[in-house]
C-alpha positions as CSV (number, residue, x, y, z in Angstrom):
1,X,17.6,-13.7,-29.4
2,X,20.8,-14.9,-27.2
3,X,21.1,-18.1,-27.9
4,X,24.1,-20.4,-25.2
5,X,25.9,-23.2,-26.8
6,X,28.4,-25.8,-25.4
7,X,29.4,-29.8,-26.1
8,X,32.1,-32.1,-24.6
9,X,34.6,-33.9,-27.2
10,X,32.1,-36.2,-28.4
11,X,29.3,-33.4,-29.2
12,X,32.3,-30.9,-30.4
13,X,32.0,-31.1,-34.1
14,X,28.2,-30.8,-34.3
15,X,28.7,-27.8,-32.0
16,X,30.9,-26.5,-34.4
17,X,28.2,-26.7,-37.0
18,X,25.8,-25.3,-35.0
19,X,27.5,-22.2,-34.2
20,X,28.0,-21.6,-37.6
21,X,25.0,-21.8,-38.7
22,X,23.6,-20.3,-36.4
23,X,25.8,-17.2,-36.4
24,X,24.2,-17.0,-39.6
25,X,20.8,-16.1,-38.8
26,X,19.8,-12.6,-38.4
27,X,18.8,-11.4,-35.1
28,X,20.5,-14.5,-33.3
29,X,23.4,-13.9,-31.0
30,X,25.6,-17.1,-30.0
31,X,26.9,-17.3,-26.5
32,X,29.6,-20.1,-27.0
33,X,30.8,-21.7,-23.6
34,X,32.8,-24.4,-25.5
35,X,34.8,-26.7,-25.7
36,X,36.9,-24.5,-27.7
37,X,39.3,-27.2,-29.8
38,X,39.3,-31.2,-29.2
39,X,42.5,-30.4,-27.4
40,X,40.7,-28.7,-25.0
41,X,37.8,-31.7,-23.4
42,X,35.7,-30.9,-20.9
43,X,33.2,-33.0,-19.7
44,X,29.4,-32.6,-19.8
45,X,28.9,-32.2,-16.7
46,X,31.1,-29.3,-16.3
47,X,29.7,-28.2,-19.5
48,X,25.8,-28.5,-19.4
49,X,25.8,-25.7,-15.9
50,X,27.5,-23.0,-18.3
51,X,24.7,-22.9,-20.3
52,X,21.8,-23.7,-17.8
53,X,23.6,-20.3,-15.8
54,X,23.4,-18.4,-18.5
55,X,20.1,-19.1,-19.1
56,X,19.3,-18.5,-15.3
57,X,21.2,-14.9,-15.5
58,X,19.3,-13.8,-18.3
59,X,22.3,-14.2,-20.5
60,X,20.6,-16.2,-22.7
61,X,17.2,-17.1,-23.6
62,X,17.4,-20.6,-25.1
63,X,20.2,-23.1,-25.2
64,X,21.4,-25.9,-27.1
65,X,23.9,-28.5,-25.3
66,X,25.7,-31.5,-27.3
67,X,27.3,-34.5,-26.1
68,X,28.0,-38.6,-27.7
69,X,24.0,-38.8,-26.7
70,X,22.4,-35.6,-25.8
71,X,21.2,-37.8,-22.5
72,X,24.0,-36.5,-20.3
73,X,23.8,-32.7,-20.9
74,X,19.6,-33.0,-20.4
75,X,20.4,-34.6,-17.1
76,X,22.6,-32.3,-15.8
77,X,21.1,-29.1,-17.6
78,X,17.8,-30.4,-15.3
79,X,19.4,-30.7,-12.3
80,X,19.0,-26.5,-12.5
81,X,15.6,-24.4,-11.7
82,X,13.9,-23.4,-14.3
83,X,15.8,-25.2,-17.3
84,X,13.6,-27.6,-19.0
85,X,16.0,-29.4,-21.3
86,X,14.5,-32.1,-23.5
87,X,16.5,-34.4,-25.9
88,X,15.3,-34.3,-29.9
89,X,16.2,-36.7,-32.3
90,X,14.4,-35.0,-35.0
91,X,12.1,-32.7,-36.2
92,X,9.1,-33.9,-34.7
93,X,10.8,-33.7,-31.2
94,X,12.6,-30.9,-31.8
95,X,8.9,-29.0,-32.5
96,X,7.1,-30.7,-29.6
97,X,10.0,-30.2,-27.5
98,X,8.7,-26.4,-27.1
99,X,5.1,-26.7,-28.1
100,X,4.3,-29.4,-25.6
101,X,7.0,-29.1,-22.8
102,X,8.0,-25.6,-23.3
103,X,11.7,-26.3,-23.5
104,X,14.3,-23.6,-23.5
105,X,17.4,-26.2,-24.0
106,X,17.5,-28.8,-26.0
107,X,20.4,-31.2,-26.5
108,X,21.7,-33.4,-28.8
109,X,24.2,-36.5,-29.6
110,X,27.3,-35.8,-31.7
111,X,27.3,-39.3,-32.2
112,X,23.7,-40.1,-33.4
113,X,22.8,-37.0,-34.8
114,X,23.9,-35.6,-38.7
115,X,24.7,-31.8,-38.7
116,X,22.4,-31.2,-41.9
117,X,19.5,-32.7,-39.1
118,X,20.7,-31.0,-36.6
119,X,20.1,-27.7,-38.1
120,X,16.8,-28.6,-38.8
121,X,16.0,-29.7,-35.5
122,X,17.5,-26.5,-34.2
123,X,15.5,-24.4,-36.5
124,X,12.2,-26.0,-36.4
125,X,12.4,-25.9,-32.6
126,X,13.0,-21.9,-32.8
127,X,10.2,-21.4,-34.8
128,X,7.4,-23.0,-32.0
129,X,6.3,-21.0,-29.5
130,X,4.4,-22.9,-26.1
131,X,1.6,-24.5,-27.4
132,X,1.7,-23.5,-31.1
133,X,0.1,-26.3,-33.4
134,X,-1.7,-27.6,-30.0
135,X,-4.4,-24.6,-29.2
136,X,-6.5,-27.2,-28.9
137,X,-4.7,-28.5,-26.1
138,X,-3.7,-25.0,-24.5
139,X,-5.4,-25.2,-21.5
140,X,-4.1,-28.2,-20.6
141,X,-0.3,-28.6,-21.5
142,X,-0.2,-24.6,-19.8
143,X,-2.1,-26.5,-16.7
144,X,0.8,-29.4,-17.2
145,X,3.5,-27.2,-17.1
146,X,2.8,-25.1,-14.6
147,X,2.6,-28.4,-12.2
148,X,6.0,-29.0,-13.3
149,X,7.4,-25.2,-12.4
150,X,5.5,-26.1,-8.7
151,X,7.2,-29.7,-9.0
152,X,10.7,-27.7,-9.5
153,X,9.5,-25.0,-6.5
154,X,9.1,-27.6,-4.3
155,X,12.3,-29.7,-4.9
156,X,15.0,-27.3,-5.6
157,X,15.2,-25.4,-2.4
């Protein structure tokens, strides 16, 4: 799995983190897109796109964006068809975030959010699949998102 990573100054050391641990999972390759060094800011606006592209190329097949909030990078990362970034907090959102909305980016603050938890966020939210823990549900959240995907058809033109 191709997985595309990228913060602005304030998400930079939890990226750091993240790559890491990451890079030490079997079978998961990390597309970085940066910032590179805190001497290097960017800001997330110019950041979130890299990794919404990627995903939109087929670079990637899930993405993780990290800024002071996460807020900023989900906006933005939206603002591209076919991303569905959500922000996670914890565990709990971090697992719901693909079992109920299907997200294939999630984002995260530097600022609010302790690497040791963000790992675990990140981890529990690759182990769900769409509408795992929620069969009971299935019909209706695949029903929900597939509104969405003709809410995103019909605005992004």
């Amino acid at each position: 799995m191709k997985i595309a990573i990228a913060s602005d100054l304030s998400g930079f050391p939890l990226k750091k983190e993240l790559v890491a641990h990451l890079q030490s999972k079997p079978g998961i390759e990390v597309l970085d897109f940066g910032i590179p060094s805190e001497d290097q800011p960017k800001p997330y606006f110019e950041q979130a796109p890299l990794v919404a592209r990627a995903i939109q190329e087929g670079k990637a097949e899930k993405g993780i964006l990290i800024c002071g909030t996460g807020q900023g990078m989900a906006i933005v990362a939206n603002k591209h068809k076919g991303i569905y970034a959500c922000v996670v907090t914890d565990i709990f959102s971090g697992e719901r975030a693909k079992i109920i909305n299907n997200a294939n980016v999630i984002t995260m603050g530097g600022w609010v959010t302790a690497p040791f938890l963000a790992k675990e966020i990140v981890d529990a939210w690759l182990a769900m699949s769409f509408t795992q823990k929620m069969e009971f549900k299935k019909e209706f959240l695949t029903n929900a998102f597939n509104q969405v995907v003709a809410l995103e058809e019909k605005n992004f033109k």
